[in-house]
N, C-alpha and C positions, 0 to 999 in steps of 0.2 A: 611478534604481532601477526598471528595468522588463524585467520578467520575461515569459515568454509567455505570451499572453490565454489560452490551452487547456491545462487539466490533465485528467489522466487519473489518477483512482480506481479502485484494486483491490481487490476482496477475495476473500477464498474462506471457506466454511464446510464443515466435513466432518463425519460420522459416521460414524461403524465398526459392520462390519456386526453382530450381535447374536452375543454369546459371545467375539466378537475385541474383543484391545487396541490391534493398530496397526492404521492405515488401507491398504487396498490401493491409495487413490488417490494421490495426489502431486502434486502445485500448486505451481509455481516462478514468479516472476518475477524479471526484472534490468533495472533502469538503465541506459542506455547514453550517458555522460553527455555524453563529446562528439560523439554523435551526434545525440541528444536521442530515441532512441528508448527505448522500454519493450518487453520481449519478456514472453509470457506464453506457461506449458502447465500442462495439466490432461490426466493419464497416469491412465490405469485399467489397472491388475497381471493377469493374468490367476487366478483364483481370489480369497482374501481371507487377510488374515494379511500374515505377515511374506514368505513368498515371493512375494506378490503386490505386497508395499510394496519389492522389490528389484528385482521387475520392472519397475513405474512409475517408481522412483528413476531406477533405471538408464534407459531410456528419456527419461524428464524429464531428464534433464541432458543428454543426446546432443542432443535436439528446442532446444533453449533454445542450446547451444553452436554447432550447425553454420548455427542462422538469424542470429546474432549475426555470424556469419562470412558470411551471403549465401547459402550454398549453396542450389543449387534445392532446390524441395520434394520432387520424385520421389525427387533422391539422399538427401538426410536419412530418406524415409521408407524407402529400399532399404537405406542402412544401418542402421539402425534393426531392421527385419526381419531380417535376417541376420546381426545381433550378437547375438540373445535365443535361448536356449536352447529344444529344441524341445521340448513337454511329452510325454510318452512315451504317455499315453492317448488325445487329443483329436489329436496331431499337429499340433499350431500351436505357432509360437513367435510369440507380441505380445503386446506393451500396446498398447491404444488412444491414440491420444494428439491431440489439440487444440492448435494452434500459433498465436497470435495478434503480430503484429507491427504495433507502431503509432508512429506518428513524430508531433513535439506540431503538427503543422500537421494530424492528423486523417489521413493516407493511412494506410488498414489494410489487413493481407492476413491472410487469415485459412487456414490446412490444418486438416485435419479428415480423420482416420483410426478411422474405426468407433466414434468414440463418438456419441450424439446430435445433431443439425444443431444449429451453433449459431444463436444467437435475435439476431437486431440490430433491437432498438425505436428507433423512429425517431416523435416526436408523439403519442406512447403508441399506434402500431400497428405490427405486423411488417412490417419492410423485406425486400421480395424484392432479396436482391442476386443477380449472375451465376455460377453457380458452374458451374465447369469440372471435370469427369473427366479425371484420370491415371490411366493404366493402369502399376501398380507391376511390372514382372517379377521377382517374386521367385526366389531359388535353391533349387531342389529343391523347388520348390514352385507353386501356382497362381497367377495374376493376381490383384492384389487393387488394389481404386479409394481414388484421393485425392480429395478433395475440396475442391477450391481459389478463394475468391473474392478480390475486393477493394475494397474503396467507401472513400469520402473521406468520414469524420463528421463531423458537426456538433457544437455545443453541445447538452447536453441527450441526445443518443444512447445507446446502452448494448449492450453486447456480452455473452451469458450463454451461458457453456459448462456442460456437466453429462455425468456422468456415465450411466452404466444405472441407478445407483441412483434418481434422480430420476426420469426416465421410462418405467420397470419400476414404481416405488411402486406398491401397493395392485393390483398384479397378482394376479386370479383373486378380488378383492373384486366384490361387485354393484357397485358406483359405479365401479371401472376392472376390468373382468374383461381386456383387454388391456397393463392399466396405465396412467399416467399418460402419453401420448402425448406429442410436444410442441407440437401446435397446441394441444392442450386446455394446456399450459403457457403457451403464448406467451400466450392469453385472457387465463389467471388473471394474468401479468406486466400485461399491458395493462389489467388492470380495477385490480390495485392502484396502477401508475401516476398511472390518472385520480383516484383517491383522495390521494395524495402524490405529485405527481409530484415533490419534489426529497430523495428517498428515498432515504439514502446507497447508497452498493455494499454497505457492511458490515451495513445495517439489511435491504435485498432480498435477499442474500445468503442468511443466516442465516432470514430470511420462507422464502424456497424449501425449505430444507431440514428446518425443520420442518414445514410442510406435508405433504412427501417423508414424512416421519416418521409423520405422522397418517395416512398413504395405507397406512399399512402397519402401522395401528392398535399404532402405536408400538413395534414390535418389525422391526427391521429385516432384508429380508431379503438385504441387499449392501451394501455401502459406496457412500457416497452425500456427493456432491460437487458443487457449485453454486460457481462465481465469475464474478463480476460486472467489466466493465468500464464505468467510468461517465465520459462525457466531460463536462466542465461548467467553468463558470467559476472559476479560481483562488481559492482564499481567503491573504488574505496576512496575514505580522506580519514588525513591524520589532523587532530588543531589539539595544539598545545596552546598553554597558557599557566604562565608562572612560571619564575624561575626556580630551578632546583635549589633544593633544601642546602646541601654543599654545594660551594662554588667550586669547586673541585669535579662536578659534573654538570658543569657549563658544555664540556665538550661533548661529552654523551648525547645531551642534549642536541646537539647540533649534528651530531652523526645520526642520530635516530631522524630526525628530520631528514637530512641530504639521502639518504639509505633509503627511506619510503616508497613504495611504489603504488603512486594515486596522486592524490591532490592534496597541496598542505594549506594548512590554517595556523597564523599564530594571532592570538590573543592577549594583548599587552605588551605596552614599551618595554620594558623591560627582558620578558622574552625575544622580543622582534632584535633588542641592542644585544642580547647574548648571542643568538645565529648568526646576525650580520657580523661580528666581532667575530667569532670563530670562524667563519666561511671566509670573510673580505670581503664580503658583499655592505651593499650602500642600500640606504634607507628614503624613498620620495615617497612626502607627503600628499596626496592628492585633495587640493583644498574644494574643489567643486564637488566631492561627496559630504561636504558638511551638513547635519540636518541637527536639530532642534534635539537638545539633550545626546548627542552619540556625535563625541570624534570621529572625524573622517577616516577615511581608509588610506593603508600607505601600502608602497608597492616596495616590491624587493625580488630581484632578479630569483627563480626556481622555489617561488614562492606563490600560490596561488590566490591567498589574499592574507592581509595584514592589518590589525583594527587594533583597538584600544582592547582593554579587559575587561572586569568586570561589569561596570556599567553598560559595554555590547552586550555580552554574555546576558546580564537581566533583561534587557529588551527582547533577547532572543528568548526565552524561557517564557517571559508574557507572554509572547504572540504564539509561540507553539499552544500554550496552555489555552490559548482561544480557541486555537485552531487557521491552520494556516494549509494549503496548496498551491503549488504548481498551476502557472508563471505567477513567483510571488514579486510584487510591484514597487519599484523604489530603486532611490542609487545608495542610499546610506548605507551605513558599513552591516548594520541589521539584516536589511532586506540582502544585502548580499551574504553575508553567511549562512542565514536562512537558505538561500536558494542552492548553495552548496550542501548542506545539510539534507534536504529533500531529494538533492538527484544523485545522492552517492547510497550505497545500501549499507557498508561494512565500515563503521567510524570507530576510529580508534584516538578517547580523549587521553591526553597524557596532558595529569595538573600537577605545576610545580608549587610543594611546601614551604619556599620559605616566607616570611611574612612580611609580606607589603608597606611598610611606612607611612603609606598616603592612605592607605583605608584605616588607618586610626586615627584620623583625622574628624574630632567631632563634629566639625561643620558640614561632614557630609550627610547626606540624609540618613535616616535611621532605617531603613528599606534596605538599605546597601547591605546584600550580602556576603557574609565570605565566598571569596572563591571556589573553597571546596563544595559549600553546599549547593552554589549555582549551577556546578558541573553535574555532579552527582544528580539534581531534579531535572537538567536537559538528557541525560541519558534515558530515566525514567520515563521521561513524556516522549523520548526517540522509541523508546523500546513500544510500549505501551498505544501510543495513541497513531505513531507512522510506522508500526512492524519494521523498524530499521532494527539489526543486527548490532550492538554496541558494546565497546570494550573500554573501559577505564582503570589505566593505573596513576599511580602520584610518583614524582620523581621527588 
């Protein structure tokens, strides 16, 4: 079970600008799984509102699809520019847009078109990387420069793109009468660093922009966007569920479990009575997580959590398929593997074939899926919709 030493954390936080309900900016990422890359953009609309959040859309998906595909950056940014509508007063037609591409062995290339330089911390101080001028020739229109670098990260690095809203903040205030710059940002990154340096994406993140927020003594005056990319070491969890096909690899079972290094998940009495049996461990039921449809959770020494199977497992797949984040709310045995699920990045399911008894039981609902298919669709929706790294085999 070995997955790759280097994960990469995303996050974005955003605020709209004062008076508006949707954001002019836009934040995409995608998975590239057999590639092993992550792409990422951060599109600023021109204006604020809903035509500005169409603007960026639009743009963000163009920027995300033609780097996916390799195209150079001049051409993505040429088309780009002369796909967008020209605005009848100002006479421009863009979004800004910020284009990162990262592969899990750390090579990154970074485009940057008119929004803010992005920031690469490097030992809690700004990494000068090399960045190259393209000259864009636009249609019917003037020269306009890309901004193109590339470095190979390490553990510990971090990548912050932002918007105008952040480095505009508190513009025409005594404390930034120019604004929030971004060397005076890159400071404030590098001083909180030295205070936390192992400060998720999603906790820095969300730090920046309410600060952004405070620069602009909390009435905003743009839409204002901060994501974080954070390279660092994997956090991993193992959840089995089902017992092996032969009973003859009960023990295996129970070695691959005690042998894990991360956090374990078992999924079904019967798996939880095959570990405790081979290990000599004891099984308490914890009745005060009982919730409505979902057995409660039971504990068991070097085990970091213990639920019923498949019936948890389809609650958990609903609620991802909704959509679910961090701090996810609840004691039942759901909301607690959920919340396992979300704060590990490298999950390795291992489902056991042999077949259940009690799920051919007509009286159960007809919704109730096999085990296999349940597993197999939460991988899917790990892979796909939370960039979570996932590995499934069958015992």
């Amino acid at each position: 079970m070995n997955g790759s030493e280097f994960y990469i954390e995303i996050a974005s936080r955003q605020l709209c600008k004062k008076g508006e309900a949707i954001c002019g900016d836009v934040f995409l990422s995608r998975k590239i799984q057999e590639e092993n890359r992550i792409i990422t953009v951060l599109s600023d609309g021109l204006g604020s509102g809903v035509r500005a959040n169409v603007l960026a859309t639009l743009t963000a998906t163009m920027g995300l699809n033609f780097t996916m595909e390799r195209y150079p950056p001049e051409r993505t940014a040429r088309t780009i520019l002369d796909t967008l509508p020209v605005d009848k007063d100002r006479k421009i037609s863009y979004a800004t847009f910020t284009i990162v591409d990262s592969d899990a062995d750390g090579e990154t290339r970074i485009v940057n078109f008119d929004n803010p330089a992005p920031l690469v911390i490097r030992d809690r101080k700004i990494l000068k990387t090399n960045v190259s001028t393209l000259m864009i020739n636009r249609r019917a229109s003037r020269m306009r420069e890309l901004a193109c670098s590339t470095f190979h990260a390490r553990r510990e690095d971090r990548v912050i793109l932002l918007s105008d809203g952040v480095s505009q903040s508190g513009i025409g205030t005594s404390m930034y009468p120019f604004g929030w710059d971004v060397a005076a940002i890159g400071e404030w990154v590098c001083h909180v660093l030295q205070q936390e340096p192992g400060i998720s994406a999603s906790d820095l993140s969300g730090r920046m922009v309410e600060r952004a927020h405070a620069n602009d003594i909390y009435s905003a005056n743009d839409d204002t966007s901060c994501v974080v990319i954070y390279f660092r070491r994997p956090r991993r969890l193992l959840l089995c569920s089902g017992p092996p096909y032969h009973n003859t690899d009960d023990h295996r079972l129970a070695k691959i479990v005690e042998s894990f290094s991360g956090q374990k998940v078992l999924c079904g009495g019967t798996t939880a009575e095959i570990v405790a049996r081979e290990t000599s461990r004891g099984i308490e039921v914890s009745l005060e997580t009982m919730s409505d449809g979902i057995p409660p959770v039971s504990r068991m020494k070097g085990v970091d959590l213990v639920t019923e199977g498949v019936l948890t497992l389809g609650r958990v797949s609903a609620r991802l398929e909704e959509g679910v984040s961090l701090p996810v709310k609840g004691r039942d045995a759901a909301s607690a593997l959920l919340r396992l699920l979300l704060n590990n990045d490298q999950i390795y399911l291992l489902a056991g074939t042999r077949i259940n008894e009690a799920h051919q039981d007509p009286s159960l609902p007809v919704e109730l899926e096999i085990r296999r298919n349940v597993v197999k669709k939460i991988k899917r929706l790990l892979e796909d919709k939370y960039l979570k790294e996932v590995h499934l085999d069958f015992i």
